[in-house]
Wavefront OBJ file of the C-alpha trace (Angstrom):
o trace
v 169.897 210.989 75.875
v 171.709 208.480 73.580
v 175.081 209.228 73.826
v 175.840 206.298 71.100
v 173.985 209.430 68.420
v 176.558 211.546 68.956
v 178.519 209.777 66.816
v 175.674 208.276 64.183
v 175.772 209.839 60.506
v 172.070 208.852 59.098
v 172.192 208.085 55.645
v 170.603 210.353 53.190
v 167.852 212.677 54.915
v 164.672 211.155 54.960
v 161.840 213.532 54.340
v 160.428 214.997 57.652
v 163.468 213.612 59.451
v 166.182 216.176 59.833
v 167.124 217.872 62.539
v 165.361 221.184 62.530
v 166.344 225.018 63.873
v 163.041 227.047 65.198
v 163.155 230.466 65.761
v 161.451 231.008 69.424
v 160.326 234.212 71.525
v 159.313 234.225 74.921
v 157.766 236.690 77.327
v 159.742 237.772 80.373
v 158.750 240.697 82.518
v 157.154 242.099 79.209
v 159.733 241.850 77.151
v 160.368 239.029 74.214
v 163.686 237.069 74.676
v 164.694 236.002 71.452
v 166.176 232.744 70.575
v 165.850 229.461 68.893
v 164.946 225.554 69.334
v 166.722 222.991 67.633
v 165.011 219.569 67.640
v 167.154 216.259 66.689
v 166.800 213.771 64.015
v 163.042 212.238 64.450
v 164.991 209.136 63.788
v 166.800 209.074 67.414
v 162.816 209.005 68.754
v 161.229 211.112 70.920
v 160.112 212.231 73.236
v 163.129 213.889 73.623
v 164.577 215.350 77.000
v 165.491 218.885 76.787
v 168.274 221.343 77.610
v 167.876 225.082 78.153
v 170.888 226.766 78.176
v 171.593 229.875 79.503
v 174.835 231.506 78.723
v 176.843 234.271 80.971
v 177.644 237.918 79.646
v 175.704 238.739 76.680
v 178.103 238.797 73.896
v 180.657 236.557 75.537
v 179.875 233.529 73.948
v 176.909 231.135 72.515
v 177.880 227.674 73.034
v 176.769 226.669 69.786
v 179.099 223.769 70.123
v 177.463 222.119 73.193
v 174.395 222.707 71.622
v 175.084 220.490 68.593
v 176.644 217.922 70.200
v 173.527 217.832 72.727
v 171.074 217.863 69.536
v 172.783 214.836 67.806
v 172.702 212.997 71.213
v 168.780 213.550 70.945
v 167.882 216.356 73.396
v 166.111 219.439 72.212
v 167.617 222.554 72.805
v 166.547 225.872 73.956
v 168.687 228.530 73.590
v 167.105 231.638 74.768
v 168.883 235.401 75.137
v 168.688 236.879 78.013
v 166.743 240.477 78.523
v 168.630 243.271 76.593
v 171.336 240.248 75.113
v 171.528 239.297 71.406
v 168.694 241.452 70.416
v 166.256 240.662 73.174
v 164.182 243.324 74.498
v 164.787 245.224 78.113
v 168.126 245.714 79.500
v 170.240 242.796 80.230
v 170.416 243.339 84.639
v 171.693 240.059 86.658
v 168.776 240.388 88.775
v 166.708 239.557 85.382
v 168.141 236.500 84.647
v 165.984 234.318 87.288
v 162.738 236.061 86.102
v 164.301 235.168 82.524
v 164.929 231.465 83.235
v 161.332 230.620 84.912
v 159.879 231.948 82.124
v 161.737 229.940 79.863
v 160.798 226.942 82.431
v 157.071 227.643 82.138
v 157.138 227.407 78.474
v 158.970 224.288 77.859
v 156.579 222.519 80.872
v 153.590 223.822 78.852
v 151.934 220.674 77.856
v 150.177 222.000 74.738
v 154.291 223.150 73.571
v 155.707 219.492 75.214
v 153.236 217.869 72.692
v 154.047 220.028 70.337
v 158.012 219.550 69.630
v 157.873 215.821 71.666
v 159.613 216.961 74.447
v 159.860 214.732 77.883
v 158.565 217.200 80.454
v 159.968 214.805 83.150
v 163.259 214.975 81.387
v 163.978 218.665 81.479
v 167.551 220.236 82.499
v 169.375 223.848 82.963
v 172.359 224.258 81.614
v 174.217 227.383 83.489
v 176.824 227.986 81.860
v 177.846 230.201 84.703
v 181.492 229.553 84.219
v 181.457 232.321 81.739
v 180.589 234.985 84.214
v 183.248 233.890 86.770
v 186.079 234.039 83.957
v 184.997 237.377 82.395
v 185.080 238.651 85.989
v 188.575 237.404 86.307
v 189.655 238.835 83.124
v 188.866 242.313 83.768
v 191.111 241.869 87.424
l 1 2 3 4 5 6 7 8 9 10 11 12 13 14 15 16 17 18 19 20 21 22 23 24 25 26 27 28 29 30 31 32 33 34 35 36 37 38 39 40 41 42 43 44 45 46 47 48 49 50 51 52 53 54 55 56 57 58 59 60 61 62 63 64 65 66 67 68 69 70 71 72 73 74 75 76 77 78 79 80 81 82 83 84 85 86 87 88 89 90 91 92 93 94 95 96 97 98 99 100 101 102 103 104 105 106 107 108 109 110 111 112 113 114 115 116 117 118 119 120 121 122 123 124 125 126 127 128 129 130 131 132 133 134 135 136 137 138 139 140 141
């Protein structure tokens, strides 16, 4: 990560340079959970570490904003939806959400994907954004 990026505006786009939004499913427990990849600017270099984030209550909130901010820093992001969340398949259950994550693990480790989108397979991290749970929980006491 370059934290310096976050703060870099790239003169005009160079072609095959911009940072790019890819839709993504995966398989979890037979079910496709849908979400998206966005990759940085291919002038920040790869191979880029990644981030997959996994958000609390369906619904509650994206983090688009972390996302970006992790993007221009040069991480790749996964953003997946959980089971039966944001138009995934199955129903969203807490005791899905492991099941959910490895499966998002496995794919980002795959070395034929890693190669694919220049990801750093020794550079890979989970964002739980866990917090959300704990404050809806609070919100409905």
């Amino acid at each position: 990560m370059k934290s310096e990026n976050a703060f870099v505006e790239f003169e005009a786009d160079e072609p095959g340079s911009s940072p790019e939004v890819l839709e993504l499913n995966i398989i979890s427990g037979g079910c496709r959970l849908y979400g998206y990849l966005l990759l940085p600017d291919k002038r920040t270099g790869g191979p880029y570490p990644a981030v997959i984030m996994s958000h609390g209550f369906p619904g509650y909130t994206t983090n688009n904003d972390l996302e970006l901010a992790l993007m221009r820093t040069g991480c790749a992001v996964i953003h997946m939806n959980h089971r039966g969340a944001w138009g995934s398949e199955g129903n969203y259950l807490f005791t899905n959400l492991k099941d959910d994550l490895i499966a998002i693990a496995k794919w980002v480790h795959n070395p034929a994907i890693a190669e694919q989108y220049d990801i750093d397979t020794e550079n890979i991290m989970l964002s739980l954004v866990m917090f959300q749970l704990k404050s809806a929980k609070e919100e409905m006491h």
